[in-house]
Phi, psi and omega in degrees: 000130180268188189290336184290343190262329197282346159292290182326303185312308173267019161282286214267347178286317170278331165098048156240158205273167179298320189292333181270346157298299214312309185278342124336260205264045143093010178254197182236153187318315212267349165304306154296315168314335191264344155283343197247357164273015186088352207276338154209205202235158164278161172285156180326303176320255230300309184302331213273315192281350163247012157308288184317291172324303177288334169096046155214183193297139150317329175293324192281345176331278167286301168299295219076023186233170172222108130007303200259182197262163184288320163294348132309306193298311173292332199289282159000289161315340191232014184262090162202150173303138157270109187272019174279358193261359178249122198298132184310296173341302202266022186218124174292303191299004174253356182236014180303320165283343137240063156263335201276304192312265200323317182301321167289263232317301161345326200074013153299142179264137159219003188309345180318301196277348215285332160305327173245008169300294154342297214260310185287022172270332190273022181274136185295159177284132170204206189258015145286301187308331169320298212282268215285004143284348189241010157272319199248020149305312158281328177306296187288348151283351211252335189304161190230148200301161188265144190313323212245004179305096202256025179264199178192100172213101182278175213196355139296156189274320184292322148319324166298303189327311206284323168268050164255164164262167177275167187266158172280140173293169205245149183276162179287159164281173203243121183257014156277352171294310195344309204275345206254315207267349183276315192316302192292346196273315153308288223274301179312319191294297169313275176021291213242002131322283207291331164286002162263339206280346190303292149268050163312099156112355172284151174236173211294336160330336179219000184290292198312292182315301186333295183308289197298352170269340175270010187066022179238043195203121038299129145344105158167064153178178191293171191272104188271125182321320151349289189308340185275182187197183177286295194281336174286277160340329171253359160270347159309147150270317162341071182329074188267023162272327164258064193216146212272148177216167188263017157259041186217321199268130155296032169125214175288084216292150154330090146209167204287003189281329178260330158318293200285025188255329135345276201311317193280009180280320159306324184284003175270307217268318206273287203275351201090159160307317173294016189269168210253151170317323180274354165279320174290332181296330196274343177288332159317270167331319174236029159241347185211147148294151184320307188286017173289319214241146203215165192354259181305310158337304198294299199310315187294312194289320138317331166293324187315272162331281166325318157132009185269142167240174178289113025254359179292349170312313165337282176296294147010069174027082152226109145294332197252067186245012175238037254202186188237027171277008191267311178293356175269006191242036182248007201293308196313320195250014147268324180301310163316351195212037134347118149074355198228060203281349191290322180295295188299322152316289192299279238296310202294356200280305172317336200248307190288352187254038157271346184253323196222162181218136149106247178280003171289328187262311160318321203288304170292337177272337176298291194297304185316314194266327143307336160291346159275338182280317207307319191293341169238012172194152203252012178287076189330297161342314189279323173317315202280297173291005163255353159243022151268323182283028175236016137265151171314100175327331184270024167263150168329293158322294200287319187329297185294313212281339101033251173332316182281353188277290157338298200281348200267307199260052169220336145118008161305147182280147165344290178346286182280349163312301195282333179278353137288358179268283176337305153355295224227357172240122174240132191315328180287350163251175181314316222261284181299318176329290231238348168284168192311306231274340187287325158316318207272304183294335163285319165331282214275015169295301194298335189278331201266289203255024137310325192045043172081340175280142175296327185286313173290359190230013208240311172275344153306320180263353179263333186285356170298339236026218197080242192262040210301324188304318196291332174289286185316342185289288170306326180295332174304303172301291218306308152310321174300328177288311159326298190253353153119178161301314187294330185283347159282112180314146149334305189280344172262005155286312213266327142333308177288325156046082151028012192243103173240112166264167200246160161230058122277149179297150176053017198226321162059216185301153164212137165292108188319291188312310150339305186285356194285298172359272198293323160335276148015268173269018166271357157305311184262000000 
């Protein structure tokens, strides 16, 4: 076999078009069609780099022959991962479509690519799709914003500064309060956790019947292991046997929505207020296991590992890097910083930019700073535009969360709000599931046409789907904070019996009023 056939072979072994070999290795579709018809040859330069790519000898290339000894050869050979054993979260080439979604909405022109985005996601895993996941990885840094691109969104802090609107001034906090609205603010954030995390990952095609077959819908109380039953279990496809409920638990269960409001309380104590983005990254790295951690979370805590620091952990093949882990970890530096939304924004900016970038990062400086007004006014309204003004105006996020405010005080109904978030999100892929900004417009949905009651608006956001633990968890701080320990009823208290367990090292069970505690004095 010559080089002509053996270029066809090793095209076609993979199931790539001449045009996606041209575009590998930098020629045009008839430059290859003229190797593999024989009519010329590639340059040395050309021969060396698809030696390289394929993982063979210039000889077996060229020759048809090898060279090397058969224990080079095995030696080679066995150095490789089975990369069907690598969790999709820690494999870029298993996520390409949506690195292509996040990259348009970005506003990278890649439509160019978009046939080969498609084609190499349907590739099974091995060290071809691997390799030409890390081709299309250069692409998308290298790709450049579309002409007509009408967002404006930095991922610097000071560039964020500069494209705010100004804030309204703040009534002072009242600090006999204080101690009742930090109380409330732990105690609303779990709640409206545990009352989501039951169904976490279901969506409303089977949430709503589910609700309206237990009697519990409109929403409004928890979902209780009670409500099941033999036929309810085998008509689902959801798995509701195996999901935690609040007539089962002895307090708050492991989840990561309540881990990183723990964990930034470690990060105060070990670094201070003043602590830098690698402090976080290093606290990370030595308080949870890799598996602590889900989709932009995983990828960083892996960058990590790897030598990357913040902000290229960030960037570093994360497809999920506008996604909504960064806004679910920012309670902690509005609690800490009562009256002071411009600080608790910058503290969430510095925790979010190990992971995320653009509204990914706004999404945590939004909630953080809600959570410093909420400490001096129970005025949803005031709440909501005092964690708009510490994000950029020219962003997606503000665009949408803006609009839900508008359609609220226009006098759209509840109804159609949330069925225009459905609308224009759809739950069923990953990628609108889980991102900032359709997570972030229920929040301030739930917040709005709730009117401050905590029960009701805590179940206005899990029965919508989506993200239900991480909304109801935020809406939850927010109230509490905004309205004290006393405005949460008994019944979404007396579950939790003041007990949040951790997977953090060394830190386990812990008593919630402890931790009100320690709030406390990082305040002063």
């Amino acid at each position: 076999m010559n080089i002509v056939n053996i270029i066809k072979k090793l095209r076609t072994d993979v199931h790539m078009s001449q045009e996606q070999f041209a575009e590998l290795f930098g020629v045009s579709r008839q430059a290859v069609q003229k190797w593999e018809s024989g009519v010329a040859l590639p340059e040395l330069e050309k021969i060396i780099k698809i030696a390289k790519y394929f993982d063979i000898s210039i000889d077996a290339l060229v020759l048809d022959s090898d060279t090397r000894t058969t224990e080079e050869l095995k030696f080679n050979k066995s150095l490789k991962p089975k990369y069907a054993n690598i969790h999709d979260w820690e494999s870029y080439s298993s996520n390409l479509l949506t690195e292509y979604r996040q990259s348009t909405e970005e506003g990278l022109n890649l439509s160019q690519y978009a046939d080969l985005f498609a084609a190499v996601s349907k590739l099974p895993k091995n060290e071809t799709k691997e390799k030409l996941g890390d081709i299309l990885f250069d692409i998308v840094m290298n790709a450049e914003t579309a002409e007509n691109y009408k967002y404006i969104e930095p991922s610097t802090l000071d560039e964020i500064r500069n494209l705010r609107k100004s804030a309204q001034p703040l009534k002072a906090v009242d600090k006999e309060a204080l101690e009742s609205k930090i109380h409330g603010a732990w105690v609303g954030r779990i709640c409206g956790c545990l009352l989501g995390k039951t169904v976490e990952g279901i969506r409303t095609d089977e949430l709503i019947p589910f609700l309206e077959e237990t009697g519990n819908y409109p929403m409004h109380r928890y979902i209780l292991y009670s409500d099941l039953n033999d036929e309810i279990l085998n008509k689902y496809n959801y798995r509701f046997a195996n999901r935690c409920y609040a007539d089962k638990v002895d307090g708050m269960p492991v989840d990561d929505d309540t881990n990183y409001t723990v964990l930034a309380q470690r990060l105060i104590e070990r670094y201070g207020r003043d602590f830098t983005s690698y402090d976080v990254s290093s606290i990370w790295l030595a308080l949870q296991s890799k598996d602590s951690y889900c989709t932009a979370e995983r990828v960083a805590f892996c960058n990590f590992v790897k030598g990357f620091e913040p902000p290229e952990s960030a960037r570093y093949k994360n497809p999920y890097r506008e996604w909504i882990g960064a806004q679910i970890r920012g309670d902690y530096f509005g609690y800490i910083n009562p009256g002071n939304p411009e600080l608790a924004a910058e503290m969430a900016f510095r925790d979010a930019s190990i992971s995320h970038v653009k509204n990914g990062i706004y999404g945590e400086m939004l909630v953080a700073a809600m959570l410093a007004v909420a400490a001096c006014t129970d005025n949803i309204k005031d709440i909501v535009l005092g964690g708009l003004a510490q994000i950029p105006y020219t962003s997606r996020l503000y665009e949408a969360l803006a609009g839900v405010l508008s359609d609220y005080e226009n006098g759209v109904s509840q109804k159609d709000c949330f069925a225009a978030i459905h609308k224009r999100f759809n739950e069923g892929i990953s990628h609108d599931w889980c991102h900032t900004i359709s997570n972030a417009m229920i929040v301030v949905a739930g917040l709005l046409y709730g009117g401050g009651d905590f029960g009701k608006s805590i179940c206005m956001a899990v029965e919508t789907g989506f993200d239900t633990d991480c909304n109801g968890a935020t809406i939850g701080s927010v109230l509490g904070m905004a309205n004290g320990i006393d405005s949460i009823d008994e019944a979404w208290k007396k579950p939790i019996n003041d007990t949040l367990h951790t997977s953090i090292f060394g830190v386990g069970t812990v008593k919630i009023s402890d931790r009100v505690k320690l709030t406390l004095k990082h305040i002063k």
